[in-house]
C-alpha positions in Angstrom: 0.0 0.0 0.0 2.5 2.7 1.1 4.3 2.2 -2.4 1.0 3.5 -3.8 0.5 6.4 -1.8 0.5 9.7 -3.7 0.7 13.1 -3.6 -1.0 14.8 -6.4 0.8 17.4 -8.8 -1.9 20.4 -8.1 -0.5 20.2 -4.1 3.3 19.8 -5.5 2.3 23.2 -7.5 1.2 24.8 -5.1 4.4 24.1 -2.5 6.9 23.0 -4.5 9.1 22.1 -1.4 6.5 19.5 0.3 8.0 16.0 1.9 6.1 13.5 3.1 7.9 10.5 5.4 5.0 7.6 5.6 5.6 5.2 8.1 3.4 2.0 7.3 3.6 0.4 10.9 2.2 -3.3 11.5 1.3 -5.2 14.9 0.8 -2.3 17.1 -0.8 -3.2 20.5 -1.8 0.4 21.5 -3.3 0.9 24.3 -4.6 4.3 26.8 -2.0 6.8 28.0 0.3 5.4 30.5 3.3 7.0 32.9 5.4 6.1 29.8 3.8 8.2 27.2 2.6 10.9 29.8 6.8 11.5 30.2 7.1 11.6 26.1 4.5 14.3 26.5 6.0 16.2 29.0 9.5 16.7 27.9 8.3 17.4 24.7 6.1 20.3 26.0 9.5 21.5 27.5 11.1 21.4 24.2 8.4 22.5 22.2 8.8 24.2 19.1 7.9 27.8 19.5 4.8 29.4 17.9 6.6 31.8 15.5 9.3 29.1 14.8 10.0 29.2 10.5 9.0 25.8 10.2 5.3 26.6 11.7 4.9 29.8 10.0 5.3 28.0 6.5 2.4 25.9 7.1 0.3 29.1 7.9 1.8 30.0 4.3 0.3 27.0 3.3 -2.4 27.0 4.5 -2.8 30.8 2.8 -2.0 29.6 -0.7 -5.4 27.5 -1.1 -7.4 30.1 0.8 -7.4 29.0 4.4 -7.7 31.0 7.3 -4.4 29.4 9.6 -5.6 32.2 12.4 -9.7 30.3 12.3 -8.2 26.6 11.1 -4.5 26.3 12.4 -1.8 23.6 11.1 -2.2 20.7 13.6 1.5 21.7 15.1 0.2 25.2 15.4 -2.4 23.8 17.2 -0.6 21.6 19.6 2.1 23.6 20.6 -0.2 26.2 21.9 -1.9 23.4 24.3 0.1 23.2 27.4 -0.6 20.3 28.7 -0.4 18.4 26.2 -3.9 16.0 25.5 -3.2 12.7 26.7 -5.3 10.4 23.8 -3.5 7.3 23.7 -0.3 5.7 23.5 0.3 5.7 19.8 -1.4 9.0 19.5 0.9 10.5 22.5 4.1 9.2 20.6 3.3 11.1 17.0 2.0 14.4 19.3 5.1 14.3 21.2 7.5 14.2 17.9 5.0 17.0 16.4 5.7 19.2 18.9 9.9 18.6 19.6 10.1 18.9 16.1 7.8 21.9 14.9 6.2 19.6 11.8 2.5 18.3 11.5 2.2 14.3 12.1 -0.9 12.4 11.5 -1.9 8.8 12.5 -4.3 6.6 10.3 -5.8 3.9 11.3 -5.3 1.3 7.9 -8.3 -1.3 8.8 -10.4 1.4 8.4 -9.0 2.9 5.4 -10.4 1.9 2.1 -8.1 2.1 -1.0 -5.0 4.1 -1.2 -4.6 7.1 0.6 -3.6 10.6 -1.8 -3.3 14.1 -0.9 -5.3 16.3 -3.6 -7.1 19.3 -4.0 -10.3 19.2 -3.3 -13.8 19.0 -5.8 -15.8 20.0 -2.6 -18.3 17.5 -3.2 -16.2 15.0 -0.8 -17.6 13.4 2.1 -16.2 14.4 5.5 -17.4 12.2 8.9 -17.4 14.3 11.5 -19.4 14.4 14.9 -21.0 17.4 15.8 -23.3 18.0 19.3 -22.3 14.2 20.2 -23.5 13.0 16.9 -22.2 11.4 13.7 -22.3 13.7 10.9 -21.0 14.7 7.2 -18.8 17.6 6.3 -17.2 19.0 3.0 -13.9 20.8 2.1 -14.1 23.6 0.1 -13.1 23.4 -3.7 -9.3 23.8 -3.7 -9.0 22.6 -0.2 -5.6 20.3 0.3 -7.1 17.0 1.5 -6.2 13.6 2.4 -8.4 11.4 1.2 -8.8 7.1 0.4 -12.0 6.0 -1.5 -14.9 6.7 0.5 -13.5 10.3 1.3 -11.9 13.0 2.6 -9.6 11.7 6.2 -7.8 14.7 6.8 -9.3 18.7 6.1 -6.9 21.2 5.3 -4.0 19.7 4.8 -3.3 17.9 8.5 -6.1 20.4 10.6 -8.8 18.2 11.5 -9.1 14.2 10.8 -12.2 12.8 10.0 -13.5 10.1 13.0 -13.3 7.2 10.6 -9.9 6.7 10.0 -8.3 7.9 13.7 -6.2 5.8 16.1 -7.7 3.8 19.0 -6.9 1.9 21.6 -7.4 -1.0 19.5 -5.5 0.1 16.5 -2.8 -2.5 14.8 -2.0 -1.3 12.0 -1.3 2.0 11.0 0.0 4.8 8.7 2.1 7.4 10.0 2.2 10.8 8.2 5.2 13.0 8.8 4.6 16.3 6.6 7.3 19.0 5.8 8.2 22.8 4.3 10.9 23.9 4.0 13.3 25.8 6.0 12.8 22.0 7.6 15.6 20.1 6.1 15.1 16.3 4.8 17.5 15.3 7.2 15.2 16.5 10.2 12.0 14.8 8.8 13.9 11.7 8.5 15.4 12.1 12.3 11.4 12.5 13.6 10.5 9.8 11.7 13.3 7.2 13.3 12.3 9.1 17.1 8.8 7.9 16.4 10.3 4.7 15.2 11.6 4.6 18.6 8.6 5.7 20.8 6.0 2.9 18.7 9.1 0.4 19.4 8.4 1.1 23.0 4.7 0.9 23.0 5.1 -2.6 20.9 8.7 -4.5 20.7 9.1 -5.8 17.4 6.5 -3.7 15.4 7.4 -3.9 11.7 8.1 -0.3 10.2 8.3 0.6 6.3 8.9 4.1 5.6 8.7 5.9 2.4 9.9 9.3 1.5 8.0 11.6 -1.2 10.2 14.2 -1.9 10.0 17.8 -3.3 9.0 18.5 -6.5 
């Protein structure tokens, strides 16, 4: 699957210097927030990546460039590193928000028995389906024409680039396998993306010994 993954040539236009790392990741045994990943998140709120940091302020660029608002709909790293503490969600989920943070790039976590066909980053119709639950109940959303999405067959997973995943697709506690999504801009270097990807390597090593990893990088245009 992850050799399938793509991102489409309308988002490579529109930031020419856009790196994905995937991390295909098989026979987690995930599990709630423990003293373990509570410590992950705690020195990485120490070491977190400052607000007006070069590396966030390109996604608000980003996020600019297709008509987004980043001060209404923030990057998910601009997002994070202005929570303090950080949410405690599970373990898995704890590992990729620590890296986020430390690291000053969005991550994302999918959830691949619940994914349906290969996953693509695009620009949106607008006619896309979006789960979502509002006032504590199940409901469908849209992107707006243009809109960066990730999406799989039955629809969009992940609005605006990497600011709000759709409920289908996210980790749980019962999660095995999953997709990791490491996204950067530059000033980030390749180099750094590929050093958060082995540090969350590390952390999902921890949560599960012997996990099997495949990573794949998607390089600037």
């Amino acid at each position: 699957m992850i050799e399938d993954i793509r991102v489409d040539p309308a988002v490579s236009a529109l930031r020419p210097d856009f790196a994905v790392l995937l991390m295909d990741v098989r026979g987690l045994r995930n599990g709630p927030t423990d003293d373990v990943s509570r410590v992950w998140l705690a020195e990485a709120a120490e070491k977190a990546t400052e607000s007006g940091d070069p590396r966030v302020e390109a996604w608000r660029e980003a996020y600019r460039a297709f008509g987004a608002k980043p001060q209404r709909t923030r990057p998910s790293v601009d997002a994070l590193i202005r929570r303090t503490p950080l949410p405690e969600i599970n373990k898995a989920v704890d590992a990729y928000n620590a890296i986020s943070v430390r690291h000053g790039l969005p991550v994302g976590g999918e959830d691949l028995a619940r994914y349906e066909g290969t996953a693509r980053l695009v620009r949106a119709s607008g006619d896309e389906p979006f789960e979502v639950v509002e006032r504590g109940e199940p409901a469908i959303d849209h992107p707006e024409p243009g809109e960066v999405v990730w999406r799989d067959d039955l629809g969009v997973t992940c609005r605006r680039w990497n600011w709000r995943q759709c409920v289908r697709t996210r980790i749980t506690e019962e999660t095995v396998d999953a997709l990791f999504i490491l996204e950067r801009l530059a000033p980030m270097s390749l180099e750094e993306l590929r050093a958060a990807g082995d540090e969350l390597a590390g952390l999902l090593e921890d949560v599960t010994p012997g996990i099997r990893v495949t990573s794949r990088l998607i390089g600037p245009a």
